[in-house]
Wavefront OBJ file of the C-alpha trace (Angstrom):
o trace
v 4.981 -62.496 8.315
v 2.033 -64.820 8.219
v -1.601 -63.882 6.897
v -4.105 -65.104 9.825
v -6.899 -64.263 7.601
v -9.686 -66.978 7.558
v -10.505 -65.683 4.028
v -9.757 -64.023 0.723
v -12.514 -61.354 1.433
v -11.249 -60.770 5.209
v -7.721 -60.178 3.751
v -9.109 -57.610 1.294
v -10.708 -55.631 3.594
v -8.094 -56.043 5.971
v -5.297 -54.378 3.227
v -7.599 -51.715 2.372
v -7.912 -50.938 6.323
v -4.220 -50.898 6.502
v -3.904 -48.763 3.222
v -6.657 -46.653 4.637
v -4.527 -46.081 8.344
v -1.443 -45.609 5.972
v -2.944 -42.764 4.077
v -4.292 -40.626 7.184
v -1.075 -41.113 9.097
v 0.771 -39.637 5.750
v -1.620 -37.083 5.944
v -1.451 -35.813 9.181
v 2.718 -35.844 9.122
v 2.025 -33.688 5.948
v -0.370 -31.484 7.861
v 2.114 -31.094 10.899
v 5.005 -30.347 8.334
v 2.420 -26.981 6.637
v 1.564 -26.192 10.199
v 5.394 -26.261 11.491
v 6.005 -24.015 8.421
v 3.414 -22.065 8.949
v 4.972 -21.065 11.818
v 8.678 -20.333 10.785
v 7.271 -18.807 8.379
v 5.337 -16.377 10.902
v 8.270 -16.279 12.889
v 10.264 -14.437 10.358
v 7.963 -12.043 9.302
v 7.331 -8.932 11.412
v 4.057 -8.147 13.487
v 3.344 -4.948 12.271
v 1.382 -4.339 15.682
v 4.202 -5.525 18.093
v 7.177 -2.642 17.679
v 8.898 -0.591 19.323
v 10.262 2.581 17.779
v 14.116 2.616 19.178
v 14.914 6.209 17.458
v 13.088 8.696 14.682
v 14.444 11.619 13.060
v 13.034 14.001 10.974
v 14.814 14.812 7.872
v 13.263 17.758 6.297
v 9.416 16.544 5.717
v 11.027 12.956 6.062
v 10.905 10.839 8.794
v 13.878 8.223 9.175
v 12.733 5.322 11.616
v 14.476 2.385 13.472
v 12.303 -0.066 14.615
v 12.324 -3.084 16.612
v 9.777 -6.110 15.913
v 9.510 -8.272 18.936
v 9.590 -11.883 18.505
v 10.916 -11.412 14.806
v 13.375 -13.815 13.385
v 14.423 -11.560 10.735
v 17.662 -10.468 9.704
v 19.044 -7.889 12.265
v 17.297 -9.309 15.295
v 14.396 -7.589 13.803
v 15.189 -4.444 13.717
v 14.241 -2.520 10.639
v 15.576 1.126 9.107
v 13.063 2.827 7.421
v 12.305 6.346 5.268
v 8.895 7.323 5.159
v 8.383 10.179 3.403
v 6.256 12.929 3.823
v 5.873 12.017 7.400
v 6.850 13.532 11.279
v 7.543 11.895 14.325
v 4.348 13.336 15.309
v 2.628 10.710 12.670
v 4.665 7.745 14.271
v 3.037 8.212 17.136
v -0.448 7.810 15.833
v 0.723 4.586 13.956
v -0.752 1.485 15.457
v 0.500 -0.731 12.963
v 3.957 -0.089 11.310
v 4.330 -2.754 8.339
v 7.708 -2.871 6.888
v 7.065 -4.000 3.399
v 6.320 -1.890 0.325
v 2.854 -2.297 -0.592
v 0.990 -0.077 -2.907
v -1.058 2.995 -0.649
v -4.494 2.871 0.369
v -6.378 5.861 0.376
v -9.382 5.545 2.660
v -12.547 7.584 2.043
v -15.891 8.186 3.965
v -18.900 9.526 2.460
v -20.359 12.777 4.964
v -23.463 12.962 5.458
v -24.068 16.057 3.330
v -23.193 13.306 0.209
v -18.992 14.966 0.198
v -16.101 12.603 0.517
v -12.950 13.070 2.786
v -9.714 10.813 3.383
v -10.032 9.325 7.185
v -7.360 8.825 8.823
v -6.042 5.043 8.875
v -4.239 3.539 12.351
v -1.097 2.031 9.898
v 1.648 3.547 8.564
v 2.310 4.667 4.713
v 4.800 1.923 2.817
v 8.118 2.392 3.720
v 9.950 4.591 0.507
v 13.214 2.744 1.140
v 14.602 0.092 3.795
v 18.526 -0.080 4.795
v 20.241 -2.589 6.953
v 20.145 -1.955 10.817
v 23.811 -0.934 10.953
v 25.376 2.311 12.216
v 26.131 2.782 8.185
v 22.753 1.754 7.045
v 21.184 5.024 9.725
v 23.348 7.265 7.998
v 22.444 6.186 4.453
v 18.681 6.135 5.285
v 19.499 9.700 6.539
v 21.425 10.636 2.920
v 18.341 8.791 1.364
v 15.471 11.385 3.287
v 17.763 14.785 2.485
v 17.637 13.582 -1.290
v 13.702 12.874 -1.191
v 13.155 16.633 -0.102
l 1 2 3 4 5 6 7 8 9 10 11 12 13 14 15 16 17 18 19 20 21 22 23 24 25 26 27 28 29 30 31 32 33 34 35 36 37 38 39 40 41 42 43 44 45 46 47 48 49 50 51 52 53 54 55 56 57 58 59 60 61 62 63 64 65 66 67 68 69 70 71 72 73 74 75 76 77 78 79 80 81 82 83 84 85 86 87 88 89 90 91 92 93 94 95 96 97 98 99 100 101 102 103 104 105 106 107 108 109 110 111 112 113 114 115 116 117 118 119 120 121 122 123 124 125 126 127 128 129 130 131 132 133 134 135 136 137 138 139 140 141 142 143 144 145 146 147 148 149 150
């Protein structure tokens, strides 16, 4: 390749251009990679507000849930076995978000305004007490799991 630069100063700023173009081409492929994980990343991970409960059972004061995420990637086609405890079907239905991770509980308060405090109720489920595989063997453990949990 043959320099057509008329001079020493033309050719430096002509590198540095080209250095320049280099290093905002890099980082846009590097940006497209994050965003392109980003997404598998999303894909795989369940919308907590996009379910559809496929069967619930109360187990004593335990409520045993299968539940399909749509558009999840996950293991199982996304569908998830849960034990909640302390919980009816009744409470499922009042659940607009059902996240199936463990995550410490959030107790919600409200201040009256007499100056008292009371719990509100909150839209999402409780954390899950145990997950098992969405198999016909992984219902019937969740099942053993909730008669245990009293």
């Amino acid at each position: 390749m043959t320099c057509h630069c008329h001079s020493m100063s033309e050719h430096a700023s002509r590198a540095v251009a080209a250095e320049v173009q280099h290093s905002d081409y890099k980082l846009q492929a590097a940006l497209d990679r994050i965003k392109s994980l980003e997404s598998e990343i999303a894909s795989l991970t369940p919308d907590d507000s996009n379910y559809e409960i496929l069967d619930a059972q109360e187990v004593g004061c335990n409520l045993v849930v299968k539940v399909q995420y749509t558009g999840c990637k996950c293991s199982y086609q996304g569908v998830k076995v849960m034990v909640f405890l302390k919980a009816k079907a009744i409470d499922a239905l009042k659940w607009k978000r059902l996240d199936p991770h463990f995550r410490e509980a959030v107790v919600k308060e409200q201040q009256s305004r007499d100056g008292s405090f009371h719990q509100i109720q909150d839209s999402a489920s409780p954390s899950p007490a145990a997950r098992f595989p969405a198999t016909d063997e992984g219902r019937k453990d969740a099942i053993a799991y909730a008669a245990t949990k009293g």
